[in-house]
N, C-alpha and C positions, 0 to 999 in steps of 0.2 A: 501562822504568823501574819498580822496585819501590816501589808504594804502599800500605801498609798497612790490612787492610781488617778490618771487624768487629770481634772481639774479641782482634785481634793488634793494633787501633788501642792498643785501652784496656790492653794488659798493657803495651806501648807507654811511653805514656802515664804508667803507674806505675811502671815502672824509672827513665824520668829523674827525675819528681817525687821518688826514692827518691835516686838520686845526689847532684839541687839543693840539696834540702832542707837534707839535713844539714850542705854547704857553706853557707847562706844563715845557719844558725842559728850557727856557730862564729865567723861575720866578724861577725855581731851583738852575738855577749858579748862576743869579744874584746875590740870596739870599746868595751864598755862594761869591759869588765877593764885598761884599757888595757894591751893584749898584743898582737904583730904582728898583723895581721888577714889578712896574705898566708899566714904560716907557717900559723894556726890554716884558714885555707880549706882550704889543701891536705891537712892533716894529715883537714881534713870530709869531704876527694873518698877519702883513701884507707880512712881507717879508720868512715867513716858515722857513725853516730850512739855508738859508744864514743868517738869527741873530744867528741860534743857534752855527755855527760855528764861527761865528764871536765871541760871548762871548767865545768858546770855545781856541779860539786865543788868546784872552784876559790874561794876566798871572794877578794873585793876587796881589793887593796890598802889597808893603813891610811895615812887620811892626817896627815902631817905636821906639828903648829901652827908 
């Protein structure tokens, strides 16, 4: 069974936090953009953090009186 040792832990460690991350930030605005939050994750898993600027670029919806 292969268990990761030393500093193959931690590079490890900072590929997924590199994967997560950007997914975790995209379903956050979106949620706050009110914009799919499934599309905008998956769009975080593929393209990392150019979605998340992109939603970040994105200004809000104006609302309606």
């Amino acid at each position: 069974m292969f268990l990761p040792q030393g500093s193959e832990f931690i590079v490890l460690l900072l590929v997924l936090a590199l994967i997560i991350l950007p997914i975790i930030l995209c379903v956050k605005r979106a949620e706050k953009l009110s914009r799919n939050k499934i599309v905008w994750g998956i769009l975080g898993f593929l393209f990392g953090f150019i979605a998340v600027l992109i939603l970040y670029v994105l200004t809000e919806p104006k609302q309606e009186k």
